[in-house]
VEXFIDO-911552 format. One record per residue (C-alpha): residue number from 1; residue in three letters; z, y, x negated. Coordinates in steps of 0.05 Angstrom, whole numbers. Example, Ala and Ser with C-alpha at 12.3 -4.5 7.8 and 13.67 -1.06 7.14 Angstrom:
BEGIN
+-----+------+--------+--------+--------+
! pos ! code !     zz !     yy !     xx !
+-----+------+--------+--------+--------+
!   1 !  ALA !    156 !    -90 !   -246 !
!   2 !  SER !    143 !    -21 !   -273 !
+-----+------+--------+--------+--------+
end
This chain:
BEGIN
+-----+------+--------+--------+--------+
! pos ! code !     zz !     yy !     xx !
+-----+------+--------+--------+--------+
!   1 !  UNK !   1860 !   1598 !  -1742 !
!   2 !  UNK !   1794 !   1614 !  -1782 !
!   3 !  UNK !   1804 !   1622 !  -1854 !
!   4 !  UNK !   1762 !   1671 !  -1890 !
!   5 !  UNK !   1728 !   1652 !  -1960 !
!   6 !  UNK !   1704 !   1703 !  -2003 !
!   7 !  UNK !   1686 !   1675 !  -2078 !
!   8 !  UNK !   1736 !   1643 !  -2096 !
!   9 !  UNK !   1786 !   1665 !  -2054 !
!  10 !  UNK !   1814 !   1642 !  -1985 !
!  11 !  UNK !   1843 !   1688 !  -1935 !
!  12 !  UNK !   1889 !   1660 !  -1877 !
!  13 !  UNK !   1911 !   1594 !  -1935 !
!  14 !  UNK !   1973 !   1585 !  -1973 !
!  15 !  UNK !   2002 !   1638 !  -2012 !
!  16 !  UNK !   1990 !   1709 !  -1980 !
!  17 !  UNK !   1929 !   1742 !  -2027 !
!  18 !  UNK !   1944 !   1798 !  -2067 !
!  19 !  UNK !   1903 !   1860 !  -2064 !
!  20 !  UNK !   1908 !   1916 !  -2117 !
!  21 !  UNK !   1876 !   1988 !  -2096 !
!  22 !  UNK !   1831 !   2016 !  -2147 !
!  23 !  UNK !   1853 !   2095 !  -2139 !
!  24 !  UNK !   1831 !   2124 !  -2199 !
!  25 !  UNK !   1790 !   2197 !  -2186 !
!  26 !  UNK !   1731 !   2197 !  -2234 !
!  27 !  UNK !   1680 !   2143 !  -2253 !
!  28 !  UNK !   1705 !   2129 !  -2332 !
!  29 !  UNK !   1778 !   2115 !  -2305 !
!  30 !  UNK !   1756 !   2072 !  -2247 !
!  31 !  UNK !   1711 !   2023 !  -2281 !
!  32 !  UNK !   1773 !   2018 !  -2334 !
!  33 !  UNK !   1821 !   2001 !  -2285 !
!  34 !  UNK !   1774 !   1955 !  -2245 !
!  35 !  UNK !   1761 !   1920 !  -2311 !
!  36 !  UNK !   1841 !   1913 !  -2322 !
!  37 !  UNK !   1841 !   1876 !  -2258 !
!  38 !  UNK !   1816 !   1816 !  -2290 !
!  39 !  UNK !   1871 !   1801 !  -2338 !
!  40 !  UNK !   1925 !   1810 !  -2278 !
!  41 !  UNK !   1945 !   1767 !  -2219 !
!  42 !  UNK !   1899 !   1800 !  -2167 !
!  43 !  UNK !   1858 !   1761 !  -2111 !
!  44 !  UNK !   1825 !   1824 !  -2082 !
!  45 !  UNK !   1813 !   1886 !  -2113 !
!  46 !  UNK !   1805 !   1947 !  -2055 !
!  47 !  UNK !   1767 !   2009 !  -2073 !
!  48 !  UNK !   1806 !   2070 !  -2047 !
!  49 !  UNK !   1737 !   2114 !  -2042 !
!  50 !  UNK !   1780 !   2172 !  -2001 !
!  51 !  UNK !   1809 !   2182 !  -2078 !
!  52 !  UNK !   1748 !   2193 !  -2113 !
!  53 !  UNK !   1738 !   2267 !  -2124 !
!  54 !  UNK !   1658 !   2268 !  -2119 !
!  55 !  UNK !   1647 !   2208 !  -2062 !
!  56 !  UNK !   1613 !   2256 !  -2021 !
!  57 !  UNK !   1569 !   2281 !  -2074 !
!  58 !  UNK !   1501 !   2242 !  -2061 !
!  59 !  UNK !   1491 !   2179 !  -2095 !
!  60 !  UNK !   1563 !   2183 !  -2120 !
!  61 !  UNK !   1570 !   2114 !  -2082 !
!  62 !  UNK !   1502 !   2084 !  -2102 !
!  63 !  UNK !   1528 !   2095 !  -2176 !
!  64 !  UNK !   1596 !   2077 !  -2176 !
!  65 !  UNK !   1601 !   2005 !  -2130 !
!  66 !  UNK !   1550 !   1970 !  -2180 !
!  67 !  UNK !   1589 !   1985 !  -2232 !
!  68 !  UNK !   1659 !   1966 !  -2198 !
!  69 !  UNK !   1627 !   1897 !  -2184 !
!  70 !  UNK !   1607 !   1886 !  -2253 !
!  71 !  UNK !   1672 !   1906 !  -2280 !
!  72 !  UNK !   1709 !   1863 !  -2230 !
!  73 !  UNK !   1677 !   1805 !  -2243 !
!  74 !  UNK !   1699 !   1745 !  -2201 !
!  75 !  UNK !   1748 !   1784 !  -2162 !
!  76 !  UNK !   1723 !   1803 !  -2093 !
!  77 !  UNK !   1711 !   1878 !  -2075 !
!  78 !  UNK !   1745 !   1909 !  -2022 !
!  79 !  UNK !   1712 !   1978 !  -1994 !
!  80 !  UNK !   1758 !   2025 !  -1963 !
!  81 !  UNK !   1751 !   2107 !  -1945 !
!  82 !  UNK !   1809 !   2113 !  -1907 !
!  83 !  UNK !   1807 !   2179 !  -1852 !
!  84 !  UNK !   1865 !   2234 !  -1858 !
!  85 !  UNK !   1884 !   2215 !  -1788 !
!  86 !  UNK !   1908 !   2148 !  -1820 !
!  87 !  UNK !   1940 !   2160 !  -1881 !
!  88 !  UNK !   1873 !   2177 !  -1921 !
!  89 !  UNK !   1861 !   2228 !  -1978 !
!  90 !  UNK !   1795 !   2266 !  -1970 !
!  91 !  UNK !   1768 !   2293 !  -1905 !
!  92 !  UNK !   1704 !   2264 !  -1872 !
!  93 !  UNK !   1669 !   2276 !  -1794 !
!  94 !  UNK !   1659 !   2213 !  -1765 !
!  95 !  UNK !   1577 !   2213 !  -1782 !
!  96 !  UNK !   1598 !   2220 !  -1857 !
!  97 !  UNK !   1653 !   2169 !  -1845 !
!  98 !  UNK !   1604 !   2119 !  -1818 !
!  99 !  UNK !   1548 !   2128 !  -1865 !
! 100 !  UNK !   1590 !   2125 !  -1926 !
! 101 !  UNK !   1614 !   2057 !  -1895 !
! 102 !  UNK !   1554 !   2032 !  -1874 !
! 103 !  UNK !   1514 !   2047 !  -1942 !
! 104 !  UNK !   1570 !   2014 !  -1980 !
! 105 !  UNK !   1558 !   1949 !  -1929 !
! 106 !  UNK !   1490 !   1952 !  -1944 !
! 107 !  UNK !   1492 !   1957 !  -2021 !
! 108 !  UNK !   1492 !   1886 !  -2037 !
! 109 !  UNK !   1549 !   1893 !  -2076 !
! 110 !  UNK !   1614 !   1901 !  -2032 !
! 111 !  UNK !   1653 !   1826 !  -2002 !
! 112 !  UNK !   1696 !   1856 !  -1953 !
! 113 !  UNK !   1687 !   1931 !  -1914 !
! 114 !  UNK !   1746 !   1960 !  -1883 !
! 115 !  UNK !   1733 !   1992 !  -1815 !
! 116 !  UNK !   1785 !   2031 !  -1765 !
! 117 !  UNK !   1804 !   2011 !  -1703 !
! 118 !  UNK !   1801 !   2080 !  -1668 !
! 119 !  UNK !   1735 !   2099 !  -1692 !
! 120 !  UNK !   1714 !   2075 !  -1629 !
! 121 !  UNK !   1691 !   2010 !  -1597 !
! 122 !  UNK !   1625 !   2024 !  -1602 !
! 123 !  UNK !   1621 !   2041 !  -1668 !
! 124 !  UNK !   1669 !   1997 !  -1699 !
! 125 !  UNK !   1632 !   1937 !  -1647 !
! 126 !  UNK !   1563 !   1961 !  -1690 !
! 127 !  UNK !   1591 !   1972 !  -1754 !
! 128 !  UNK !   1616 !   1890 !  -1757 !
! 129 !  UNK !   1553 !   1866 !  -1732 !
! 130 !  UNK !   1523 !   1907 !  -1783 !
! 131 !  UNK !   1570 !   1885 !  -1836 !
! 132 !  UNK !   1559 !   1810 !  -1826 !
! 133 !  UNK !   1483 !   1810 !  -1824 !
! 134 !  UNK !   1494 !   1831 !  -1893 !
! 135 !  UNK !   1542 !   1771 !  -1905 !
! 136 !  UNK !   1607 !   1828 !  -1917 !
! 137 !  UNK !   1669 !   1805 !  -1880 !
! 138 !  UNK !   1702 !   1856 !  -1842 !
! 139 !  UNK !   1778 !   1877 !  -1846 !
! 140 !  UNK !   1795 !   1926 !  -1770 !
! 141 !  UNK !   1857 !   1957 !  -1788 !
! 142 !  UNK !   1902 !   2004 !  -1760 !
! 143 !  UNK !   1954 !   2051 !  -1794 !
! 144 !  UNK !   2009 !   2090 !  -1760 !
! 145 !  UNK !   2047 !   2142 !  -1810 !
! 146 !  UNK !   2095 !   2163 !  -1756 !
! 147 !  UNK !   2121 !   2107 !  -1721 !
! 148 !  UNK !   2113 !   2029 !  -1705 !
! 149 !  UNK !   2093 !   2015 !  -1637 !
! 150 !  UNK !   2125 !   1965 !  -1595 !
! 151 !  UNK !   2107 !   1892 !  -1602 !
! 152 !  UNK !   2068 !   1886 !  -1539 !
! 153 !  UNK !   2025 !   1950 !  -1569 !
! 154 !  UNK !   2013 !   1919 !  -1633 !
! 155 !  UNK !   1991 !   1852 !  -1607 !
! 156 !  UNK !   1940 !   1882 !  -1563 !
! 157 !  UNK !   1908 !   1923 !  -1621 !
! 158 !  UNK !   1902 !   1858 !  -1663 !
! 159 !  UNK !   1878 !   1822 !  -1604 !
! 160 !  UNK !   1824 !   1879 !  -1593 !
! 161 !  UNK !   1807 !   1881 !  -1669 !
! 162 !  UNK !   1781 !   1810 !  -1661 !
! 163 !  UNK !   1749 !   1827 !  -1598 !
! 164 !  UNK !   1709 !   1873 !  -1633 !
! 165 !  UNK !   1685 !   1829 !  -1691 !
! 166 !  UNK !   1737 !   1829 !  -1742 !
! 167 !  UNK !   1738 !   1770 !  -1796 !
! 168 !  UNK !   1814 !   1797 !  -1807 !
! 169 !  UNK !   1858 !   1841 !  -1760 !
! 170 !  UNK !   1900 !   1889 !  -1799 !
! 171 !  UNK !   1953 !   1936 !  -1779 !
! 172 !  UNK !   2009 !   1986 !  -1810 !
! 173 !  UNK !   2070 !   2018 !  -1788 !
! 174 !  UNK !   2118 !   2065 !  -1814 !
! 175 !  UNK !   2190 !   2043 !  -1796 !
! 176 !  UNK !   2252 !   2084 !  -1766 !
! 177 !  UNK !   2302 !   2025 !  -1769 !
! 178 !  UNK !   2307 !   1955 !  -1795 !
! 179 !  UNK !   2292 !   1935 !  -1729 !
! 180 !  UNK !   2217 !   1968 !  -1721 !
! 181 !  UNK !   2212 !   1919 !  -1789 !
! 182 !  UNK !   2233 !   1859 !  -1739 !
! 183 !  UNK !   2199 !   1879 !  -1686 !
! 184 !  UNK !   2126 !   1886 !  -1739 !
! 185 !  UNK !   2149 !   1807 !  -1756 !
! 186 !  UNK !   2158 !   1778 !  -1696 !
! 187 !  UNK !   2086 !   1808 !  -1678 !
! 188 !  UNK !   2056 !   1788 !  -1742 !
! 189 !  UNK !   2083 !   1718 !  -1726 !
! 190 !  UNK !   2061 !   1713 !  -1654 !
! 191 !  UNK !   1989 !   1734 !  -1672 !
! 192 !  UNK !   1984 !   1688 !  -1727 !
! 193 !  UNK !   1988 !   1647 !  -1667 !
! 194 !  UNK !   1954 !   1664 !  -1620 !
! 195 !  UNK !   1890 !   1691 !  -1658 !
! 196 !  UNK !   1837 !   1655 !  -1693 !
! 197 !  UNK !   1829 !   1705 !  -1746 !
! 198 !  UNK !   1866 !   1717 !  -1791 !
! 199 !  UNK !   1920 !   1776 !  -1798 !
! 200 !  UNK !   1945 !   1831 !  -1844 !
! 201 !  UNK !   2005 !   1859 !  -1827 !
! 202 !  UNK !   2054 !   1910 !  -1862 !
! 203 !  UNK !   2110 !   1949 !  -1848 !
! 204 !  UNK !   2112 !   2016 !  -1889 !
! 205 !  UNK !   2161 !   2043 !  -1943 !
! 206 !  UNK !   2228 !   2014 !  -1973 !
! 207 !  UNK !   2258 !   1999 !  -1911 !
! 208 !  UNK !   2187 !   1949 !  -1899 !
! 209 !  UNK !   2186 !   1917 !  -1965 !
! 210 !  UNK !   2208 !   1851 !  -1937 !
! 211 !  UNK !   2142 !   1847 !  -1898 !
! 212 !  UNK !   2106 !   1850 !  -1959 !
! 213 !  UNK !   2142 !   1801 !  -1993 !
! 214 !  UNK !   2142 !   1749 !  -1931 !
! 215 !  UNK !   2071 !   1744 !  -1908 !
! 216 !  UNK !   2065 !   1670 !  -1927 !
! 217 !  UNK !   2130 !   1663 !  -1871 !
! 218 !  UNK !   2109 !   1697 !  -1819 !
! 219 !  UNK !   2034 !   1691 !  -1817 !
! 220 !  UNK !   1999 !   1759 !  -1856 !
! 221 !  UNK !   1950 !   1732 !  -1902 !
! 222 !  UNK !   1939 !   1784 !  -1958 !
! 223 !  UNK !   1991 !   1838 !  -1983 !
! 224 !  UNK !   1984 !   1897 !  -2028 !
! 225 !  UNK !   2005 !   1916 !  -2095 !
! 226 !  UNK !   1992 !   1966 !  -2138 !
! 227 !  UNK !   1967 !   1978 !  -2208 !
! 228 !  UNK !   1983 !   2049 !  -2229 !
! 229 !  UNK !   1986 !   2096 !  -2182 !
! 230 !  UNK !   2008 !   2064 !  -2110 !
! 231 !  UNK !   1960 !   2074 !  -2049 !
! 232 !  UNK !   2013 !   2074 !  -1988 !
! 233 !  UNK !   2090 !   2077 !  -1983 !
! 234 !  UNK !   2129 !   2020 !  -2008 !
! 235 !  UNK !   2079 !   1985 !  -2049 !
! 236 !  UNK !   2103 !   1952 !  -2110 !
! 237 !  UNK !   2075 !   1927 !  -2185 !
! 238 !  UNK !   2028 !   1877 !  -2177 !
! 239 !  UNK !   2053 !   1825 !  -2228 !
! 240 !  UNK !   2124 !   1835 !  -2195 !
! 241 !  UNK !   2095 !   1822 !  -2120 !
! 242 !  UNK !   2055 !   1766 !  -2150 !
! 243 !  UNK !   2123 !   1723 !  -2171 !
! 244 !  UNK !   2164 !   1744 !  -2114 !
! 245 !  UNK !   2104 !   1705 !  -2069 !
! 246 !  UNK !   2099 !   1649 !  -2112 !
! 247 !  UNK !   2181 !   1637 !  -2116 !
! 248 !  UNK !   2172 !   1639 !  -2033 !
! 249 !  UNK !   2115 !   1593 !  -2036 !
! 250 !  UNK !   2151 !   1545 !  -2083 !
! 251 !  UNK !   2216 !   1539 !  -2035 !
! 252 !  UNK !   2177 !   1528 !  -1962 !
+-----+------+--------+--------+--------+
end
């Protein structure tokens, strides 16, 4: 498997990376919390741009991604607007979806870009090529709110993300039983194996907290907690997720 460097930090190595969203609604707040990001144990800091209030207002983005680099400092800069179909906060077409994407990939100031699956292959196939001419490595993920598909389903999305160009394959489900959380394991395990990029994987809510916590087990390279305000179900405090990995990382 391919490890991904970005900075400093390496993606698909050692102890799972931690990535805190940045959720905050109005400029003042976010560059604050960004710049509280540097005195905590965060690899990857993931702007949540569905939660800004005025991202659709133009130049909103142009503004506010300079700034969240500076404040940031060495920590890499995630860009995410995440679609209402999958878990997301603000509505957006496809075309705004798209171009809010792509002018964030082409800003100069973004590491990674976080693209979905079912935006469709052509799309998503011109999105990453577009992302890596401009040296931005590309995160396909896939969430699921409802359910968590079988294993066989699940390994053939991951398998297709890389098909399509992604530097990481990403995917989360919500679970109905302990079991959907074994069944998102074994998965996560099996493409660990059997892909040569890395992978992402999380089962949703309390019942999925162990996936969060296990990454470094099973094979998902980067895991998410929060600062504040938590971005998805079953994320917890940062500096808490940050010791749990390390006493895991300490005993294998």
């Amino acid at each position: 498997m391919k490890n991904v460097i970005i900075k400093q930090t390496v993606l698909g190595q050692g102890m799972p990376k931690l990535c805190a969203p940045l959720v905050e609604r109005d400029y003042d707040s976010l560059i604050r919390q960004a710049a509280s990001f540097t005195e905590l144990p965060v690899d990857v800091a993931e702007w949540r741009a569905d939660w800004f209030e005025s991202i659709m207002v133009p130049g909103t983005l142009d503004q506010v991604i300079p700034g969240l680099e500076a404040a940031l400092d060495n920590i890499p800069l995630l860009f995410t607007f995440r679609t209402h179909k999958e878990g997301g906060h603000l509505p957006a077409s496809l075309p705004a979806y798209r171009s809010l994407a792509e002018r964030a990939i082409c800003s100069g100031h973004i590491h990674l870009v976080d693209i979905e699956l079912f935006s469709g292959d052509d799309m998503v196939r011109e999105m990453a090529d577009l992302a890596h001419r401009h040296h931005v490595s590309v995160i396909l993920s896939n969430h699921d709110f409802t359910a968590t598909p079988d294993e066989s389903e699940m390994l053939r999305r991951l398998q297709h993300m890389e098909e399509l160009g992604a530097d990481i394959a990403k995917i989360a489900v919500m679970p109905q039983s302990a079991g959907d959380v074994l069944t998102l394991l074994s998965a996560t395990h099996k493409a660990s194996q059997s892909l040569s990029c890395p992978v992402i994987t999380m089962s949703m809510k309390g019942t999925g907290l162990i996936s969060r916590l296990s990454g470094e087990v099973f094979g998902s390279c980067m895991t998410f907690g929060s600062v504040g305000e938590a971005s998805a179900p079953g994320q917890i405090e940062a500096g808490r997720l940050k010791d749990i990995l390390a006493i895991i990382h300490e005993n294998l």
